[in-house]
Backbone bond lengths (Angstrom), bond angles and torsions (degrees), N, CA, C in turn:
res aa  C-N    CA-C-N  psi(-1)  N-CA   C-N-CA  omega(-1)  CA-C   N-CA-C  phi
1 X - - - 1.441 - - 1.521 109.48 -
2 X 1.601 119.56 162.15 1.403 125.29 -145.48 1.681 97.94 -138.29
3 X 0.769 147.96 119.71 1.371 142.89 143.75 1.504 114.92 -71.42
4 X 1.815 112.50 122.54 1.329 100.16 -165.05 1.493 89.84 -149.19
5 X 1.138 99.51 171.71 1.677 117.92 172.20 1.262 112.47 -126.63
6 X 1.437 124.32 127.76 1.001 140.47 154.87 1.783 145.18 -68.42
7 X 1.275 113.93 79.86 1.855 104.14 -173.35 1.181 120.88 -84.85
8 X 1.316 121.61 82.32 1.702 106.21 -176.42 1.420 118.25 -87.91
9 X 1.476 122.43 146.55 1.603 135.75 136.82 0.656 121.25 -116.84
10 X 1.607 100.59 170.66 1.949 117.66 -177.64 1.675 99.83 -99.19
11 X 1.636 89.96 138.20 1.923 88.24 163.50 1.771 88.14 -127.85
12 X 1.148 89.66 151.50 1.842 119.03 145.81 0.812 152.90 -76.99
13 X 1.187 128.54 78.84 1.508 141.18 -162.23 1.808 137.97 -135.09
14 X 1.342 97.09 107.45 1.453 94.78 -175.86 1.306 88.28 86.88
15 X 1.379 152.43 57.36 1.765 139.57 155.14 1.722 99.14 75.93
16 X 1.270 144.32 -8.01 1.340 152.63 -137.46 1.517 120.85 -153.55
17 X 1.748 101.08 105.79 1.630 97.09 -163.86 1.384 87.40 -89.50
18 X 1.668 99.40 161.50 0.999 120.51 -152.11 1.697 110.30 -140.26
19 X 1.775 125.93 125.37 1.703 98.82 -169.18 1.686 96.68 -105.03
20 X 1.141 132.70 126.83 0.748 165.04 141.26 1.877 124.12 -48.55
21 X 1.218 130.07 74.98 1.600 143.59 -133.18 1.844 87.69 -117.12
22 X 1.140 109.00 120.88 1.884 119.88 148.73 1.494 94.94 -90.32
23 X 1.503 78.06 144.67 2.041 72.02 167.74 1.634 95.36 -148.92
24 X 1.022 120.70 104.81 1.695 148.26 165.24 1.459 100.19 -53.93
25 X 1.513 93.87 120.67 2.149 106.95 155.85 1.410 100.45 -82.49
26 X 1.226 141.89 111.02 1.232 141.94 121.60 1.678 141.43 -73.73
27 X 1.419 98.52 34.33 1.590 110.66 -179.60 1.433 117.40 -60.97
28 X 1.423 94.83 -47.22 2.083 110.85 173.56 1.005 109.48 -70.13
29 X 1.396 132.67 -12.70 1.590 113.87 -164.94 1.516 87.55 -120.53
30 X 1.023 124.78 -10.16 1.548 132.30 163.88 1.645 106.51 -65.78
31 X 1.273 111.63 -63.49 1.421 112.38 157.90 1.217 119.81 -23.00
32 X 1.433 109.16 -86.73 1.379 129.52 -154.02 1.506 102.70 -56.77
33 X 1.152 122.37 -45.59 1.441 131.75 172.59 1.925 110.94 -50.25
34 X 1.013 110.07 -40.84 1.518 127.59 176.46 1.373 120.06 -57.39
35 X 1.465 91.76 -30.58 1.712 99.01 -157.99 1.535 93.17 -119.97
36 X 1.382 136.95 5.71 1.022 143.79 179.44 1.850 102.47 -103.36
37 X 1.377 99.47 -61.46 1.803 93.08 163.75 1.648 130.68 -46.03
38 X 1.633 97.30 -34.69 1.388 113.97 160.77 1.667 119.27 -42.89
39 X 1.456 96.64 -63.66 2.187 105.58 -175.40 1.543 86.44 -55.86
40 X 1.253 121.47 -77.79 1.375 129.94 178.63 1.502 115.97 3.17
41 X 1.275 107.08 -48.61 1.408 93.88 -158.50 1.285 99.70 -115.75
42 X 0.977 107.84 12.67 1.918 115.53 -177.15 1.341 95.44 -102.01
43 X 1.545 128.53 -34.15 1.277 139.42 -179.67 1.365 117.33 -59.79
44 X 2.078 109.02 -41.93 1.201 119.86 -165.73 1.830 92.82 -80.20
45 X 1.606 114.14 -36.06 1.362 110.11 -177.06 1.295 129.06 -40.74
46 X 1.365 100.53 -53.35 2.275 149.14 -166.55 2.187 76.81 -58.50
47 X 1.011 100.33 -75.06 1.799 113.10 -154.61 2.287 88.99 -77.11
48 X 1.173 122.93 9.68 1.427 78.70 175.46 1.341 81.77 -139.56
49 X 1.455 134.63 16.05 1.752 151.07 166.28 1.432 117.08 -81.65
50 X 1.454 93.76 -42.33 1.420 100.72 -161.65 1.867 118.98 -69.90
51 X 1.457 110.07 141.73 1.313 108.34 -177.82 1.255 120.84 -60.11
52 X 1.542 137.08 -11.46 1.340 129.83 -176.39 1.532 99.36 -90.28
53 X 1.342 112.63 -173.13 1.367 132.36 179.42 1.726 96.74 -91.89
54 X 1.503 115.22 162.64 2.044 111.48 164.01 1.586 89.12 -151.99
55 X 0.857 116.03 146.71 1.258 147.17 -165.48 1.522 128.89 -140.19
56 X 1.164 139.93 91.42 1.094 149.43 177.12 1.151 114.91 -72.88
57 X 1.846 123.17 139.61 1.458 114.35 -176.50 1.686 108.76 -141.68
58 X 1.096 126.64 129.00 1.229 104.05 162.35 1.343 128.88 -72.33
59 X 1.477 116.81 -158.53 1.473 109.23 -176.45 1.511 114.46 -77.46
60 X 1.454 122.70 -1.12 1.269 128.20 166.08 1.421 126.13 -120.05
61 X 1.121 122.23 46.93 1.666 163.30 -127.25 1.302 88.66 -19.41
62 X 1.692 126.37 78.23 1.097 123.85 177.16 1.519 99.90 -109.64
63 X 1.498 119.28 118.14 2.001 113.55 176.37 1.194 115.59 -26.31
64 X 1.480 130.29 122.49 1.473 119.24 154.85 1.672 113.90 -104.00
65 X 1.466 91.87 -17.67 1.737 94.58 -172.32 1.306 97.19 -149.32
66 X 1.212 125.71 133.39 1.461 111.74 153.15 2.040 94.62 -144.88
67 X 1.613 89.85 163.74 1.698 93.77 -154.45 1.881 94.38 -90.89
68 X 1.031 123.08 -159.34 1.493 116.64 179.19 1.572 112.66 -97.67
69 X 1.080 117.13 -30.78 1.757 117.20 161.62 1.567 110.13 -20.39
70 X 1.931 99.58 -72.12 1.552 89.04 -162.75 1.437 103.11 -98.86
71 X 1.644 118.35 44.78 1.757 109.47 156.25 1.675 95.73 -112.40
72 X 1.203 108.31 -0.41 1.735 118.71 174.88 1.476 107.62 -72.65
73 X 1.733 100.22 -52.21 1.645 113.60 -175.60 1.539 103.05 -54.52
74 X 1.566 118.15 -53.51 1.735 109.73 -156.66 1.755 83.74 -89.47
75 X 0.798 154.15 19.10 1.484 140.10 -151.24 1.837 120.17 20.82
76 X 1.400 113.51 42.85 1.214 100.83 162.92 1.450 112.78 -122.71
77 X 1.785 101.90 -179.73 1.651 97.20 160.87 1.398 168.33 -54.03
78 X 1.180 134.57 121.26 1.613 95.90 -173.21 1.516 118.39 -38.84
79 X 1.298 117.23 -39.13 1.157 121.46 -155.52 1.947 97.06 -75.22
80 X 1.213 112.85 -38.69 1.297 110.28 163.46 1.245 140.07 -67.67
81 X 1.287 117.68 20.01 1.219 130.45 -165.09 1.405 113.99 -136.34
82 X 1.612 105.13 -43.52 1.687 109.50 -174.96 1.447 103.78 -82.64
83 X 1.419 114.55 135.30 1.524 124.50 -178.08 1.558 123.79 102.89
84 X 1.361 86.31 -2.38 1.836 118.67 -167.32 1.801 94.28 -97.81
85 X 1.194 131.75 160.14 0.956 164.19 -162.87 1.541 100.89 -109.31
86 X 1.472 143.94 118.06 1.120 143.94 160.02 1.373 117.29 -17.88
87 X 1.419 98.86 -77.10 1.169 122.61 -175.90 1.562 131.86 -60.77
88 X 1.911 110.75 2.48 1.147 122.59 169.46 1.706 110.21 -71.31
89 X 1.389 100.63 -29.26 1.668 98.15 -175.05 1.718 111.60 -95.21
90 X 1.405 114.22 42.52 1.346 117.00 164.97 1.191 124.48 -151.14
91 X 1.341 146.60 -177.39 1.323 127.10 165.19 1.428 130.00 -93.58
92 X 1.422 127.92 174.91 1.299 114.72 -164.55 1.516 118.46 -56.00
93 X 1.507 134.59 -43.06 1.169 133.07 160.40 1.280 121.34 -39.95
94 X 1.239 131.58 -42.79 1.604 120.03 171.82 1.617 120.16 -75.93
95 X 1.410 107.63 -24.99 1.087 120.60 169.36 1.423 139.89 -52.74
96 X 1.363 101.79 -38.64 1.916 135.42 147.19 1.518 127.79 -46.89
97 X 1.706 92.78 -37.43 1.484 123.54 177.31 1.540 106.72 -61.58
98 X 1.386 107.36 -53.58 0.940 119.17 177.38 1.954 135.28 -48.51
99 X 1.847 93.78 -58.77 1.521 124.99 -173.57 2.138 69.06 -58.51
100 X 1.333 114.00 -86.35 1.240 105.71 -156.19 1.697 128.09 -22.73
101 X 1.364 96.79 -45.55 1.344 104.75 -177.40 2.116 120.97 -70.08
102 X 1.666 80.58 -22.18 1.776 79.71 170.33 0.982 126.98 -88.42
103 X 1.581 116.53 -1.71 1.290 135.28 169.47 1.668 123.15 -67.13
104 X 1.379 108.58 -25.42 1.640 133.83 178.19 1.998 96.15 -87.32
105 X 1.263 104.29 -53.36 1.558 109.40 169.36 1.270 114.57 -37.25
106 X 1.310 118.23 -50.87 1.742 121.37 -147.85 1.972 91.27 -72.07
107 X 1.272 117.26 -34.80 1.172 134.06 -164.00 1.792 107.86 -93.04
108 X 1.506 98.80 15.41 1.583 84.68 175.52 1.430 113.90 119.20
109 X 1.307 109.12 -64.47 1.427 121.81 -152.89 1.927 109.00 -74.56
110 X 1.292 107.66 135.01 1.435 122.56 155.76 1.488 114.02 -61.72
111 X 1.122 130.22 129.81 1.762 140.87 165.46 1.594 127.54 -115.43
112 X 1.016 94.57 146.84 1.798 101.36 164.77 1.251 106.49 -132.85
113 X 1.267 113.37 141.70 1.325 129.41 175.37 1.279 124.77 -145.55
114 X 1.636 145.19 172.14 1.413 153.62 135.59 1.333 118.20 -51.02
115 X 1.644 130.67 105.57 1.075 115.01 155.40 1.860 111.97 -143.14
116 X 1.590 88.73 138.53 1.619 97.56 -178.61 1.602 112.42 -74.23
117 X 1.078 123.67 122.80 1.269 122.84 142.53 1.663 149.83 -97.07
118 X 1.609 128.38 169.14 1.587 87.52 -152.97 2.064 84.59 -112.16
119 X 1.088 94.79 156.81 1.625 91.00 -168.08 2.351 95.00 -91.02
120 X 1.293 89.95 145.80 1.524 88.32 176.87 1.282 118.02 -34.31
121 X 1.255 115.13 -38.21 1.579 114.57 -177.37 1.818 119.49 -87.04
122 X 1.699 94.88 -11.01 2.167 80.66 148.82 1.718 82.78 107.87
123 X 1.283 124.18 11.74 1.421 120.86 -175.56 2.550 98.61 -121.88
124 X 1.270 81.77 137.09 1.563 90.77 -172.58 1.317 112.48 -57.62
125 X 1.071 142.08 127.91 1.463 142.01 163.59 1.671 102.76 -116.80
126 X 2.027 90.01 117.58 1.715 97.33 172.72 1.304 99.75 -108.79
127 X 1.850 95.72 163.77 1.501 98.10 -152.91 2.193 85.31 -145.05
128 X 0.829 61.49 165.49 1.998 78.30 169.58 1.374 102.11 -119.29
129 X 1.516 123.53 102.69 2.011 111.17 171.27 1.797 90.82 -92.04
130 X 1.486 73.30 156.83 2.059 96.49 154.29 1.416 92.44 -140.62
131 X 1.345 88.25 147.58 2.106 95.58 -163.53 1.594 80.99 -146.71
132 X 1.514 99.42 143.42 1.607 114.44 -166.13 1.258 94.02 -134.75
133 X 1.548 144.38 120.34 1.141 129.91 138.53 1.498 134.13 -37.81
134 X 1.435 112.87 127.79 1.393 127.33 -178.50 1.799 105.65 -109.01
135 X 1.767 93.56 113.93 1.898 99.95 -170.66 1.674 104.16 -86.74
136 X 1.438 94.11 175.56 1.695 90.32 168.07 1.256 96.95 -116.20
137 X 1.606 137.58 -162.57 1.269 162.27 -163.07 1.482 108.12 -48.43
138 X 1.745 103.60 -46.77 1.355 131.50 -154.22 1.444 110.03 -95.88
139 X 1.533 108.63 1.26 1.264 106.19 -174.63 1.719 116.77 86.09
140 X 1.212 123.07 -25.99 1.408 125.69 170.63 1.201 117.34 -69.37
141 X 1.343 120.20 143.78 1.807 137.08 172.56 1.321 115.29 -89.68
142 X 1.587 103.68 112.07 1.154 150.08 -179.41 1.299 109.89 -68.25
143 X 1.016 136.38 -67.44 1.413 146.81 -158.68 1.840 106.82 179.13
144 X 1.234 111.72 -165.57 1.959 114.94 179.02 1.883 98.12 -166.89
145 X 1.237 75.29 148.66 1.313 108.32 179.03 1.432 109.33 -80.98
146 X 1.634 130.65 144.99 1.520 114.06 164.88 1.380 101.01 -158.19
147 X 1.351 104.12 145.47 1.255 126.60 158.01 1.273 150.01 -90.22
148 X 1.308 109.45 93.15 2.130 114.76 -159.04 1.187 96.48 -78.60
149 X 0.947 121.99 131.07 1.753 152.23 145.52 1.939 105.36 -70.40
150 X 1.239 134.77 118.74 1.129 138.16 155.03 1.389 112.00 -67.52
151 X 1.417 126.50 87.60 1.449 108.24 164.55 1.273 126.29 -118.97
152 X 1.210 89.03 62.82 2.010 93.72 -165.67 1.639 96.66 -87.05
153 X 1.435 142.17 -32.85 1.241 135.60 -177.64 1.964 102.27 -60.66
154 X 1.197 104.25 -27.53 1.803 102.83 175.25 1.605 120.69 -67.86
155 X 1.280 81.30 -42.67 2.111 110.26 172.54 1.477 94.72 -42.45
156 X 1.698 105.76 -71.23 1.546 111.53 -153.60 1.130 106.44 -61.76
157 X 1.228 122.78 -46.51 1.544 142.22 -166.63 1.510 100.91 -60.74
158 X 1.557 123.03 -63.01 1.605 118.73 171.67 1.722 99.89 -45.50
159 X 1.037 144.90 -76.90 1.487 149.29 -152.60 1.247 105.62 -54.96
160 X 1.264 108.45 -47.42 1.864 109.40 162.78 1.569 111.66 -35.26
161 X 1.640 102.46 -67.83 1.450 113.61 -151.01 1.503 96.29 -71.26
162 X 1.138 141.07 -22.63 1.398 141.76 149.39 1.681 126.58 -32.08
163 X 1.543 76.04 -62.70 2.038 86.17 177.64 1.286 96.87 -40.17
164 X 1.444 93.53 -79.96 2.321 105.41 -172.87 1.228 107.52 -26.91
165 X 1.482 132.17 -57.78 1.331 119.18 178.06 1.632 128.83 -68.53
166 X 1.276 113.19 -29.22 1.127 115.23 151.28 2.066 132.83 -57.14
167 X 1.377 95.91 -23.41 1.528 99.25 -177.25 1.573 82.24 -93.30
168 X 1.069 140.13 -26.98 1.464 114.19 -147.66 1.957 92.80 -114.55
169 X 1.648 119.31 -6.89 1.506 95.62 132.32 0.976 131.22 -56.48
């Protein structure tokens, strides 16, 4: 069996219309289409499963995507988030953190860094990013992709284990 498309016209000929039929194999592109919705949605699974935060940015780290992990981490919406500026959900010091680090981006380079963010409810959430530049056609950087790590229970836990050593000098 064939998956096909059919283009018909009429010609005129001799007093006598006439239909005139293309008829297209689209079996492979039937495929390919199949198996492309397939990655697709294994892709959308992989990025909206996964335990970290992802974050999409344009070239003016404005949200284009972010997955539900890290609207879990700050407690807000997607909808509150995409169109938003990264750096709206932190304070000016991390925010710097940031410009710096896209500055290594613009030039190529993948990063990891420390940055605090503040959770809707006014409490710090630290995170571990890796931020990847995303090019266009031309080779220029577009925006980057990143991946937040929640590690604020490590944060608290070091600051703890500090105190104790500090009380128990």
């Amino acid at each position: 069996l064939l998956d096909v498309e059919i283009f018909p016209s009429y010609v005129n000929l001799a007093q006598k219309q006439l239909m005139h039929c293309v008829i297209v194999n689209v079996t492979d592109r039937n495929l390919i289409e199949d198996a492309l919705r397939s990655s697709e949605l294994q892709y959308r699974q992989l990025v909206e499963l996964m335990q970290e935060g992802l974050a999409v940015h344009d070239e003016d780290h404005i949200n284009t995507y972010v997955n539900d992990k890290f609207t879990e981490m700050l407690g807000y919406t997607r909808q509150e988030v995409i169109n938003h500026p990264i750096t709206h959900f932190m304070n000016d010091k991390n925010a710097a953190i940031v410009e710096q680090e896209a500055q290594k981006r613009l030039h190529g380079d993948s990063t990891k860094y420390e940055l605090m963010f503040m959770h809707k409810k006014g409490h710090p959430v630290y995170t571990l990013v890796a931020s990847t530049p995303i090019f266009d056609e031309e080779k220029t950087v577009r925006g980057s992709f990143s991946v937040i790590t929640d590690i604020t229970e490590q944060k608290l836990a070091e600051e703890s284990l500090r105190q104790s050593n500090a009380e128990l000098d």
